[in-house]
C-alpha positions, 0 to 999 in steps of 0.5 A, spaced: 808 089 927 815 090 929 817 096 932 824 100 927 827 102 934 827 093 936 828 091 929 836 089 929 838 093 922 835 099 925 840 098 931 845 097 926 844 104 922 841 108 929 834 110 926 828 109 929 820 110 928 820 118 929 827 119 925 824 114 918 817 118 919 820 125 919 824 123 914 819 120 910 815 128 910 821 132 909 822 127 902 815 129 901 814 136 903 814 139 896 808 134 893 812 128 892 807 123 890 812 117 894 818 117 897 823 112 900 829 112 904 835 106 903 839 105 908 845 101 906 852 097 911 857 093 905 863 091 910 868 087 904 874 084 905 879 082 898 885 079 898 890 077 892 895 072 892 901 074 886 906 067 885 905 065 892 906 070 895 899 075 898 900 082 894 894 086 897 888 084 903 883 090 905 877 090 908 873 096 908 866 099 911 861 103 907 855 106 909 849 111 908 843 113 906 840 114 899 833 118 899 828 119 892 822 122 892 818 122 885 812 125 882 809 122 876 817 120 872 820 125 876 825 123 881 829 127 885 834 124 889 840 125 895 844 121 900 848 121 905 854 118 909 852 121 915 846 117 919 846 123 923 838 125 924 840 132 921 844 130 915 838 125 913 833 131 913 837 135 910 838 129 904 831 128 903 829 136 903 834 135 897 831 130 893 824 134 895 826 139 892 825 136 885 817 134 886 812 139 886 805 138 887 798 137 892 803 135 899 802 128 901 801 125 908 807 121 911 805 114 913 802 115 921 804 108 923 809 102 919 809 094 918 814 089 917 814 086 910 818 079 912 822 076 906 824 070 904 831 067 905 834 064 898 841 064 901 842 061 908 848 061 910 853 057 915 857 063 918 856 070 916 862 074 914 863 078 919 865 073 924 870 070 919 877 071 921 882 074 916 886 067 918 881 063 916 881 066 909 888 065 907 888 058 907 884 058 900 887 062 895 893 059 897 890 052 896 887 055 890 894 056 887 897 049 889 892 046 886 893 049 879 900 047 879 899 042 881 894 040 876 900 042 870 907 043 870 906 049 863 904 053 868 908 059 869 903 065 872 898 064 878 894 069 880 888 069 885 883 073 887 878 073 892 872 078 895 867 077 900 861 082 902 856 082 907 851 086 906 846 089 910 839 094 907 833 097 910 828 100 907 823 104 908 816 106 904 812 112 905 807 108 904 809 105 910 812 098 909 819 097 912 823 091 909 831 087 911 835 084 907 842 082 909 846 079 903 853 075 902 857 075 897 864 071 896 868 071 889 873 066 888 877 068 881 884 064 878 887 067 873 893 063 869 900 064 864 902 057 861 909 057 857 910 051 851 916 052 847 916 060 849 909 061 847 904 064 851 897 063 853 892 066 857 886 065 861 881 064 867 875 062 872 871 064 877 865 062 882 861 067 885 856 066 890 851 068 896 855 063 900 858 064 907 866 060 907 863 054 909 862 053 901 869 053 899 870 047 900 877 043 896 871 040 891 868 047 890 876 050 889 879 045 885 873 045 880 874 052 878 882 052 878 881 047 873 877 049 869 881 056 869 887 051 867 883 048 862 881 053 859 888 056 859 892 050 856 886 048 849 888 054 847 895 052 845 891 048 840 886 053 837 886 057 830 883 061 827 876 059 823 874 062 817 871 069 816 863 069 814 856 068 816 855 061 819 851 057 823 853 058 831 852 054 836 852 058 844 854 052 849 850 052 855 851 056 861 856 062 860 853 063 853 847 066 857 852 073 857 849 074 850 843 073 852 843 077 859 847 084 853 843 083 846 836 081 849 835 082 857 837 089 858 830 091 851 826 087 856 827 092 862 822 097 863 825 104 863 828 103 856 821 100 853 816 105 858 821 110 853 822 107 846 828 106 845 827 098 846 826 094 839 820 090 844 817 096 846 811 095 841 812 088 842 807 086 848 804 079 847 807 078 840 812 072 838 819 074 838 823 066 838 820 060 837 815 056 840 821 052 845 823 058 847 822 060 854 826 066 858 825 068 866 829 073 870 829 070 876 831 072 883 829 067 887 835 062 886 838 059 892 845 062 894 846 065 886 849 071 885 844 073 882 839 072 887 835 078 892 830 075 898 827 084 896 829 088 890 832 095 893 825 098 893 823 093 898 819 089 893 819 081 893 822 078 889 819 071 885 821 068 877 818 073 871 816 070 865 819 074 860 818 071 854 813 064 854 813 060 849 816 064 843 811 070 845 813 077 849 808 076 856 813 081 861 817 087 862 822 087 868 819 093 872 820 097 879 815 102 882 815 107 876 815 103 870 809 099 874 805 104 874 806 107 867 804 100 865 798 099 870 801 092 873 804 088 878 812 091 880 817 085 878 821 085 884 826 088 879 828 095 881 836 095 883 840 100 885 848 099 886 848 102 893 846 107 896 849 113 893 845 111 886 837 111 884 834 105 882 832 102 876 829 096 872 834 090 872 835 083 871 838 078 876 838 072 875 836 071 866 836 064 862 832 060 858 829 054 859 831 047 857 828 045 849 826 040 847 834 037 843 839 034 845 846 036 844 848 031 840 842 033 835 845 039 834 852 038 833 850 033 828 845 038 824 851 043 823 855 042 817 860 048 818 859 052 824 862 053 831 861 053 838 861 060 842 863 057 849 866 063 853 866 070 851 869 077 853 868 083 851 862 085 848 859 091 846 851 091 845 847 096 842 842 097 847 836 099 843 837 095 837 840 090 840 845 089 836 852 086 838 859 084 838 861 079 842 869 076 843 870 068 844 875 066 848 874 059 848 870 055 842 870 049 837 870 048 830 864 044 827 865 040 820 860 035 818 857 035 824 863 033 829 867 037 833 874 038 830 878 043 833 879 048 838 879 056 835 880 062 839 881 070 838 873 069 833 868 075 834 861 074 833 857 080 830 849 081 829 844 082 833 839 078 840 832 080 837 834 077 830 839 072 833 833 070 837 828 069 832 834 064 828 834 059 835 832 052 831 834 047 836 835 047 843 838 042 848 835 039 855 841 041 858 840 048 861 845 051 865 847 057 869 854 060 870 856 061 876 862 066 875 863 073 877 858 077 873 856 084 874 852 087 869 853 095 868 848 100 865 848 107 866 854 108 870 851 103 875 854 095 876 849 090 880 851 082 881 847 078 876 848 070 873 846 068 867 845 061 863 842 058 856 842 050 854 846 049 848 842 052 842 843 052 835 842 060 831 843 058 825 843 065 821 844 071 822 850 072 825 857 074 822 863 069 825 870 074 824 876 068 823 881 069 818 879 071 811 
C-alpha cells in the first residue's frame, strides 16, 4: 500500500492518512451511505496575440476541496478553498448534513489504485517557461500570413493546464491523476474586393509543448485560412428536407449533442431520455457502432480516472444498431445494478459529479466516401458547425453549418455556408444508409456543457449519409 503521508499529491495538497479518514467520518457522520473527498490544483496559463502584437498573458493557480456524501439518490455536497484541517472538516459536516440514516464506518485503512497513463508527456507545463510559449503563437500568426495575402485580421489564442487530482473513497480507495491540456486557437478576417469573411481552428490536446511542432502549428493555421477563404465562394442552398451528408471528424458535435448526452445515466435513471425504455433495443442500423472512450492516447477527451477515482476503459454504447450501455458514475450504476463506466465528471472541485461523455464517435461503416457522394442526387454535406441548441430529452436539434458543399447528380459542386439544419439525433440516427471506413476524431478545442458544468471532450464519425429526416434552412 502507499502511505497518503509519501505519496506526492498528498505532499501537494497538505492531507495525509488521519486528515483524509477524519474527513471521510464527518461526511458520513449523519447516515451517509458513501462519501469522497476530492482534491483538486489547476495551474493555467493563457496567452492571446492581437495582429502581432501580444494583448493578454495570465497564469493563475486554483485549488480546493470538494466533498459529497450520499445516501440512496440523495446527495449533499460542499467545498473548500482552504486545505486547512478544519476548514476540510467543517465542509464535510456540511455535505453530511443532507444524509440521515444507520451511521456508517469510515475506512480503518486505505489502498492506492494505480491508473494507467493515456498521455505521457515530455515535459510538464510547470516546468515550461513563459519564454518558451511566445515563440508559438507568434509562429502561428506569420504562418497564416503567409499562407494568404487576403488576410486582414489574426488572432491567436493559446491556454495551457496542469492538472493535478486526488481522491479519496470511503470505501478506502485513493486515486491520482495529474492531467495536461494545451489548446491552440487561430481566428482569421480575410478582405476580397472590401467583402468580409470570418473563421477559425483549433488543436486541443493532452500534449506537453513538445507536440507543437511547426508541422503540428501549420496544419491548424491552414486549416483556419482554409476555411475562412471558400467562404467567399459559398451561397446559400435551397431550403427543404434533403439528403445530408455529416463529413467525418467535427460532425460528431452532432453526435456528441442530439444523441450522447440521452445516452448518459442520470437522464434515463430519471425519464427524461427518449432510450430510457430502450435498453438492448435497436436504435440505428446494423453498421452502426458508437463507444465513448477515454482512454485515447493524449486526446482531449481522455481520462487515466474519472472524477470518482474509477478507471476509465471504452463503453459500448450502441453495437451494431442495438442500445447495449448507458454512461454511468457511482449512483446511476447502483440504480441500475452494473459496473461504473468510468463516466463521472465534474468541472472542478467546486462541482458535483455526474454522468458524461469523454471522448464519442462511431466507428468506420462498411462505405466508402465515394459511394456516398455518388448516391445523393441533391443534398449537402455539413463539414463544420457552430451554434447548436439540442433539446436534450427528445433530442431534437438545430445545428448551424459553417463550412459545407452542395451535392447534385451525385458531385460535389459548390461550397455553401450561413445553412441551419433542423431535426432530430434519434430519428437522424435510425435514417443513417451509408457509412464511410473513414472514422475520424476532431481534435478541436470542445467543451461540453450540461447543468452549468463545462468538461473537455473530443468527438468524431466517418462520413455518413442521413438520407430523411432533416430540414436543410437555405434560401426559400
Amino acid at each position: 500500500m502507499i502511505d497518503l503521508e509519501t505519496h506526492p499529491f498528498a505532499t501537494l495538497f497538505g492531507v495525509d492518512e488521519t486528515v483524509a479518514a477524519q474527513a471521510l467520518s464527518e461526511a458520513m457522520g449523519k447516515g451517509a451511505e458513501f462519501a469522497d473527498l476530492y482534491f483538486q490544483h489547476v495551474r493555467s496559463t493563457s496567452l492571446s496575440l492581437e495582429d502581432g502584437i501580444i494583448s493578454r498573458a495570465n497564469t493563475g493557480v486554483d485549488q480546493g476541496v470538494g466533498i459529497r456524501a450520499v445516501i440512496g439518490d440523495q446527495v449533499g455536497y460542499a467545498f473548500s478553498e482552504s486545505l486547512q484541517p478544519g476548514a476540510i472538516y467543517a465542509a464535510a459536516r456540511t455535505a453530511a448534513a443532507i444524509a440521515e440514516g444507520a451511521k456508517n464506518v469510515p475506512p480503518q485503512n486505505m489502498r492506492y489504485r494505480e491508473p494507467d497513463n493515456c498521455y505521457a508527456i515530455d515535459r510538464d507545463w510547470d516546468e515550461v517557461d513563459i519564454a518558451e510559449r511566445l515563440p508559438l503563437v507568434q509562429r502561428a500568426e506569420t504562418a497564416i500570413r503567409a499562407m494568404e495575402p487576403a488576410v486582414e485580421k489574426v488572432s491567436v489564442g493559446w491556454m495551457d493546464r496542469d492538472e493535478r487530482v486526488l481522491i479519496v473513497t470511503s470505501d478506502g480507495v485513493f486515486s491520482a491523476d495529474r492531467r495536461p491540456m494545451a489548446t491552440l486557437y487561430c481566428s482569421v478576417t480575410a478582405n476580397k474586393n472590401g467583402v468580409r469573411q470570418s473563421n477559425g481552428a483549433s488543436v486541443s490536446r493532452r500534449e506537453g509543448i513538445g507536440y507543437f511542432t511547426e508541422e503540428h502549428i501549420n496544419a491548424v493555421c491552414q486549416k483556419a485560412v482554409d476555411r475562412t477563404m471558400i467562404l467567399f465562394e459559398a451561397r446559400r442552398p435551397p431550403a427543404g428536407e434533403m439528403p445530408v451528408v455529416l463529413a467525418a471528424g467535427a460532425s460528431g458535435i452532432l453526435l456528441h449533442e442530439a444523441i450522447g448526452h440521452g445516452l448518459e445515466a442520470d437522464f434515463n435513471r430519471k425519464g427524461t431520455s427518449i432510450y430510457a425504455a430502450m435498453m438492448n433495443e435497436k436504435v440505428a442500423p446494423d453498421f452502426v457502432t458508437i463507444v465513448d472512450d477515454g482512454l485515447q492516447e493524449n486526446d482531449r477527451g481522455a481520462l487515466n480516472i474519472d472524477d470518482e477515482g474509477q478507471s476509465t476503459a471504452c463503453t459500448t454504447l450502441i453495437e451494431n444498431g442495438v442500445l447495449k450501455s448507458y454512461l454511468h458514475d457511482r449512483i446511476s450504476a447502483k440504480h441500475y445494478g452494473v459496473s461504473p463506466t468510468g463516466s463521472g465528471r465534474r468541472e472542478g472541485f467546486r462541482h458535483v459529479p455526474m454522468p458524461r461523455m469523454r471522448s464519442t464517435y462511431m466507428l468506420d461503416g462498411p462505405h466508402t466516401r465515394d459511394e456516398i457522394i455518388t448516391a445523393v442526387n441533391y443534398g449537402i454535406i455539413a463539414e463544420t458547425f457552430t451554434n447548436g441548441q439540442v433539446q436534450i430529452g427528445a433530442g431534437d436539434f438545430t445545428f448551424y453549418i459553417k463550412n459545407g458543399w452542395l451535392i447534385e447528380g451525385g458531385k460535389i459542386t459548390a461550397p455553401i455556408k450561413d445553412v441551419n439544419i433542423i431535426g432530430n439525433g434519434p430519428e437522424a440516427l435510425k435514417n443513417v444508409v451509408m457509412a464511410a471506413g473513414d472514422a475520424e476524431l476532431d481534435s478541436g478545442s470542445w467543451t461540453c456543457g450540461k447543468n452549468g458544468q463545462g468538461v473537455p471532450v473530443s468527438m468524431g464519425v466517418p462520413t455518413m449519409l442521413v438520407e430523411k429526416s432533416m430540414t436543410v434552412g437555405g434560401v426559400s
